[in-house]
C-alpha positions in Angstrom: 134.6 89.7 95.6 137.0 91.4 93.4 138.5 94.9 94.1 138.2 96.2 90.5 134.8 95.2 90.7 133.6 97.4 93.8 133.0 101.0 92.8 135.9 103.6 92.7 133.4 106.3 94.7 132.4 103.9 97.6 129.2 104.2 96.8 126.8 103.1 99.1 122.9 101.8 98.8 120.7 104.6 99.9 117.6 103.0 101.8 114.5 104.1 100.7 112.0 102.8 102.9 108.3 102.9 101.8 106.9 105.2 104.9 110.3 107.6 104.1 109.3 107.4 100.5 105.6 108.8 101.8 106.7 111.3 103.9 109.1 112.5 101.3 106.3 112.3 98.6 103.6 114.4 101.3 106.0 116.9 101.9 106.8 117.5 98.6 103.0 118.0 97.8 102.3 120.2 101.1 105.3 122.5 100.3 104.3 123.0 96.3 100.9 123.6 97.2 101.4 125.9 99.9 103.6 128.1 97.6 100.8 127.9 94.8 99.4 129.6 97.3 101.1 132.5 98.2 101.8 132.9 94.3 98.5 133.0 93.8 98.1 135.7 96.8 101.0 137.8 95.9 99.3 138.3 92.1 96.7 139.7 93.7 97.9 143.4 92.8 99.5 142.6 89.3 96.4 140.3 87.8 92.9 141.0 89.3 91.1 138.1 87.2 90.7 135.0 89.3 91.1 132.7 86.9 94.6 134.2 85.6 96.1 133.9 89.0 94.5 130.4 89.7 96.2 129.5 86.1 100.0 131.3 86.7 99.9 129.7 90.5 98.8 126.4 89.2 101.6 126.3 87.0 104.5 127.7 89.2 102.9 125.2 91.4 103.0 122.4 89.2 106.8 123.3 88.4 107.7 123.3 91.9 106.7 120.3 92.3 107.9 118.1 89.6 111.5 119.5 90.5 111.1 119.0 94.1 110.2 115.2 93.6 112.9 114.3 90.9 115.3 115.7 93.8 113.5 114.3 96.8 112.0 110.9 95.5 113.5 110.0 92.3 117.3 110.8 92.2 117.5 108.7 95.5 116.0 105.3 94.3 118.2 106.5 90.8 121.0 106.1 92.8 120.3 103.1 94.9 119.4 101.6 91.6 122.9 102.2 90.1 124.5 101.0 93.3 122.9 97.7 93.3 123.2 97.3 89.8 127.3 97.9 90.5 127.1 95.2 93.0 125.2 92.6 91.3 127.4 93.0 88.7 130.7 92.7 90.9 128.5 89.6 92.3 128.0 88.1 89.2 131.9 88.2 88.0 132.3 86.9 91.5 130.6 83.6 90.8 131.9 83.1 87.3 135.4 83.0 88.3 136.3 79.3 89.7 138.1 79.7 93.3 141.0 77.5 92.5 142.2 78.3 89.4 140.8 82.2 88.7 139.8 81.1 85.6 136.0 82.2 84.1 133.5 79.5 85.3 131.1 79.4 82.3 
């Protein structure tokens, strides 16, 4: 494999295994939705109707937990995507270049 090929960073492929990827994914979901929760408890004094509170907690809920999974699930397989894209690429100029000569092999 060629040196200029092989990442400057020394990157390296994060595993993502699927029960990992559930656990990360559960967690996620139980943390979000216990802090809809206490958002919805702690408006309690500032909004008495029900369906206000149920409404602001479901959305700072809802935030929380898209941001939590885009760090948790999705920047992770991002990464381990680019990595193996870098290495498939270093892969493929690998095998197009003929041994003897170092000429393209096309």
């Amino acid at each position: 494999m060629h040196e200029a090929a092989m990442p400057a960073s020394g990157a390296t492929a994060i595993a993502v295994g699927r029960s990992g990827l559930v656990l990360r994914l559960l967690a996620t979901v139980a943390v979000a939705c216990a802090a809809a929760l206490v958002a919805e408890r702690s408006l309690v004094g500032l909004l008495p109707d029900f369906a206000v509170r149920v409404a602001m907690s479901a959305l700072a809920g809802s935030a929380l937990i898209s941001s939590a999974l885009w760090r948790v699930v999705v920047r992770p397989l991002e990464q381990s995507r680019d990595d193996l894209n870098v290495r498939y690429e270093a892969a493929l100029a690998d095998a197009l270049t003929d041994p003897l000569t170092g000429l393209g092999n096309h």
